[in-house]
Residue frames as qw, qx, qy, qz and C-alpha x, y, z in Angstrom:
[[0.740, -0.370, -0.549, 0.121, 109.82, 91.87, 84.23],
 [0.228, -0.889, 0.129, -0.375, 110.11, 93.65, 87.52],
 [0.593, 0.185, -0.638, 0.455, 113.70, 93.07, 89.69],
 [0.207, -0.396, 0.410, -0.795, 111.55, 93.92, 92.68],
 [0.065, 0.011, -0.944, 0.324, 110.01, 91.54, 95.45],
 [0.476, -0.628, -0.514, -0.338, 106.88, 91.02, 96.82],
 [0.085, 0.281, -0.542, 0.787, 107.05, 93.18, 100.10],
 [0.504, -0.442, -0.742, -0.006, 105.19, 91.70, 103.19],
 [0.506, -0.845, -0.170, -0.021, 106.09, 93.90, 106.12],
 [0.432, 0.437, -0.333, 0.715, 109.06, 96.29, 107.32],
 [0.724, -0.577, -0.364, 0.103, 110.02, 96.57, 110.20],
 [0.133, -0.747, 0.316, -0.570, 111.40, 99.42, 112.72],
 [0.776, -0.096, -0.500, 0.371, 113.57, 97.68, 115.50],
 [0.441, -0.092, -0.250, 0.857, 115.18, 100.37, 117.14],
 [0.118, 0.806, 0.408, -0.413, 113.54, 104.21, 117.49],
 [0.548, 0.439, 0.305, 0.644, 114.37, 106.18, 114.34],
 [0.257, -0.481, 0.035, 0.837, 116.60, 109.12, 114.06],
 [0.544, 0.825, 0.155, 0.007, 116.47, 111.82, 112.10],
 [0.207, 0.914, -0.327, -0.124, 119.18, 112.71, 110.18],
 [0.263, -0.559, 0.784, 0.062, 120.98, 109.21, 110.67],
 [0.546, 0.180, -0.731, -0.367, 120.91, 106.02, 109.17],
 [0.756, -0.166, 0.407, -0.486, 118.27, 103.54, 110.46],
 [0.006, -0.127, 0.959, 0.253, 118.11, 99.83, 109.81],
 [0.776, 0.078, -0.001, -0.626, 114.51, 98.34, 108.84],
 [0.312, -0.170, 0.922, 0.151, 114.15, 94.97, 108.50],
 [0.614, 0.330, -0.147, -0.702, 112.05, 93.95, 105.59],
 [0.231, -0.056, 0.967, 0.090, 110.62, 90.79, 104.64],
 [0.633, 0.426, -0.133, -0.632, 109.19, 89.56, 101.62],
 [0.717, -0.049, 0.692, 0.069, 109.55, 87.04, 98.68],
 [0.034, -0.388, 0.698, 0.601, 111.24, 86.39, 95.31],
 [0.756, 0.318, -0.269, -0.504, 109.22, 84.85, 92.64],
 [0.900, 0.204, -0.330, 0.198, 111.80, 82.01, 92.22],
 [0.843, -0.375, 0.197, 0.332, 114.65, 80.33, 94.36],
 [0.662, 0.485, 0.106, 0.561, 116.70, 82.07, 91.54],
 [0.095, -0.826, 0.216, -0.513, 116.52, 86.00, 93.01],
 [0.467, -0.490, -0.402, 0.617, 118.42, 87.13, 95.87],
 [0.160, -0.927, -0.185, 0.284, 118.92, 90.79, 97.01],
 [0.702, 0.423, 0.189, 0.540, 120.63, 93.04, 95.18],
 [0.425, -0.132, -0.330, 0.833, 120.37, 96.54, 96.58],
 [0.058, 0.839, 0.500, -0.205, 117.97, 99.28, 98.00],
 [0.293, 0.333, 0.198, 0.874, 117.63, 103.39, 96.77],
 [0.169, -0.681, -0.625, 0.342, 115.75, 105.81, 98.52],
 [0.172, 0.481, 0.094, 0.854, 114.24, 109.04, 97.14],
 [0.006, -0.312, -0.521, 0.795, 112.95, 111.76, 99.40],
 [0.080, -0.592, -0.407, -0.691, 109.66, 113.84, 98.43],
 [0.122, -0.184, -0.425, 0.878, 110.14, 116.56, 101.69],
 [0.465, -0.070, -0.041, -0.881, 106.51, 118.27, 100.36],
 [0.665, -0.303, -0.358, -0.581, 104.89, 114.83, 101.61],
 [0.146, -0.572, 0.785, -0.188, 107.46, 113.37, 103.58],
 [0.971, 0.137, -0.053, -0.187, 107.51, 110.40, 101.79],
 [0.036, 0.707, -0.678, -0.198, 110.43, 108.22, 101.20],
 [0.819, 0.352, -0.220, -0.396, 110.49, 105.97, 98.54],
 [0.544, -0.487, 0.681, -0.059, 112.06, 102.80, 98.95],
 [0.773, 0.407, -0.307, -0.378, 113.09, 101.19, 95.78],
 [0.780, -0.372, 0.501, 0.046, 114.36, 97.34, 96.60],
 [0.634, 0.585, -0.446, -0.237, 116.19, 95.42, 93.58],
 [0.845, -0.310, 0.434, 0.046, 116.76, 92.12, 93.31],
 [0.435, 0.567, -0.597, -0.365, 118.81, 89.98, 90.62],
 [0.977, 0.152, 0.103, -0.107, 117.70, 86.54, 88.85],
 [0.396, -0.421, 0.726, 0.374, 120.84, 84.19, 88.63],
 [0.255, 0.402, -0.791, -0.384, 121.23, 82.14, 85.43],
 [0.125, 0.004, -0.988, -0.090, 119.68, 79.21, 84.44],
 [0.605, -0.256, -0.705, -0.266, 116.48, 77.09, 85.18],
 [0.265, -0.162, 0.567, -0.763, 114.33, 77.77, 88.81],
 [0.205, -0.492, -0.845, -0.031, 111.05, 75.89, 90.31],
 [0.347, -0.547, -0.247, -0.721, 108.16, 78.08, 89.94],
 [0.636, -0.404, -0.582, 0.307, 108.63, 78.25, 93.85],
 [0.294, -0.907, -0.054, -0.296, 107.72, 81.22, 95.91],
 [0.701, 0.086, -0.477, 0.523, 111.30, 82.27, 97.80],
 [0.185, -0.942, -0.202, -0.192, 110.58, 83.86, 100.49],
 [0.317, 0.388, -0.334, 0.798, 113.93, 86.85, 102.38],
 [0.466, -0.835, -0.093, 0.279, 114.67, 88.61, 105.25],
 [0.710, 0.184, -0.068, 0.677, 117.03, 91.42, 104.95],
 [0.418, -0.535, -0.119, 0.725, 118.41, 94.46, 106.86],
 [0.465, 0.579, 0.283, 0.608, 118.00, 97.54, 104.71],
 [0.240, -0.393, -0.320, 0.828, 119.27, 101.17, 105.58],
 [0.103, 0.796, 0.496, 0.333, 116.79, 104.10, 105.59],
 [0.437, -0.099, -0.236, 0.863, 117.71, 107.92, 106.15],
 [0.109, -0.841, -0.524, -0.084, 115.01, 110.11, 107.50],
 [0.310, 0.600, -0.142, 0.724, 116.34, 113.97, 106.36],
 [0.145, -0.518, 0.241, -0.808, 114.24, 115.69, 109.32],
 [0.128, 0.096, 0.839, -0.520, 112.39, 115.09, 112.75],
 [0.696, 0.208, -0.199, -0.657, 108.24, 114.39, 112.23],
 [0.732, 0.055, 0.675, -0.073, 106.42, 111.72, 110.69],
 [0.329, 0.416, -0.673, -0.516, 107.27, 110.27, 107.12],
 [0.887, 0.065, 0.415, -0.191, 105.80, 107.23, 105.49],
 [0.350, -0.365, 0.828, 0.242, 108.07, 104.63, 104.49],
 [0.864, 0.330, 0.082, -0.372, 106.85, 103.40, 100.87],
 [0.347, -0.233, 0.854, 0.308, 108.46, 100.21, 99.36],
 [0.670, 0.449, -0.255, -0.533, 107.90, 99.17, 96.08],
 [0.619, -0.119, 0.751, -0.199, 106.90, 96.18, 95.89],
 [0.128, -0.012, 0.822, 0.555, 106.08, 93.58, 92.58],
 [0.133, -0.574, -0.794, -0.153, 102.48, 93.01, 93.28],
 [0.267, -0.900, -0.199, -0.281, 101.93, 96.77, 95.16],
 [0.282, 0.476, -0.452, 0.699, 103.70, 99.11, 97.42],
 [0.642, -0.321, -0.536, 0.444, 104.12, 98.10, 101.20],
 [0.138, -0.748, 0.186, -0.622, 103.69, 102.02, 103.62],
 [0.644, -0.455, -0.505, 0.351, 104.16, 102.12, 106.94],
 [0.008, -0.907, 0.100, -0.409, 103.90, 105.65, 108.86],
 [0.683, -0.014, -0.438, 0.585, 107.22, 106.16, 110.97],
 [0.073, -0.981, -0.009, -0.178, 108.17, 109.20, 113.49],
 [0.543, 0.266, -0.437, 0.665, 111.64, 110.27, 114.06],
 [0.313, -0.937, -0.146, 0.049, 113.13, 112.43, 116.73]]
């Protein structure tokens, strides 16, 4: 079973640096009332400027209603260089891009 959401749409608030930590704001949904957030990773791949965005949730214990939950949550992204990169989340059902540009 995957400990990863269903990603809907991420959001850029602010203008993104390079070389600093951005916030995104990402919003999706848990399978069950059971997940919450757990915590994000982010590889680089500098020969496509990608950057992978791996979310991770965790299922409490016990017994859930087969009830779509849907999140909002702040996550931080560091973009190495100036340029565009695309922002991929991985997502349960497919992965979520979005092309950014620093400066």
């Amino acid at each position: 079973m995957s400990n990863r959401p269903f990603v809907k749409q991420l959001i850029f608030t602010e203008p993104v640096l390079a070389g600093m930590e951005n916030t995104a704001h990402l919003i999706g949904e848990w399978p069950t009332p059971s997940w919450k957030f757990k915590s994000t990773s982010t590889t680089v791949e500098e020969s496509t400027r990608r950057l992978i965005v791996d979310v991770e949730g965790e299922k409490r214990p016990g017994m859930a209603l087969m009830v779509i939950q849907p999140f909002e949550q702040d996550i931080p992204v560091l973009v190495p260089s100036p340029g565009e990169w695309t922002v991929v989340v991985k997502g349960r059902a497919g992965d979520l891009s979005v092309k950014i540009t620093a400066t």
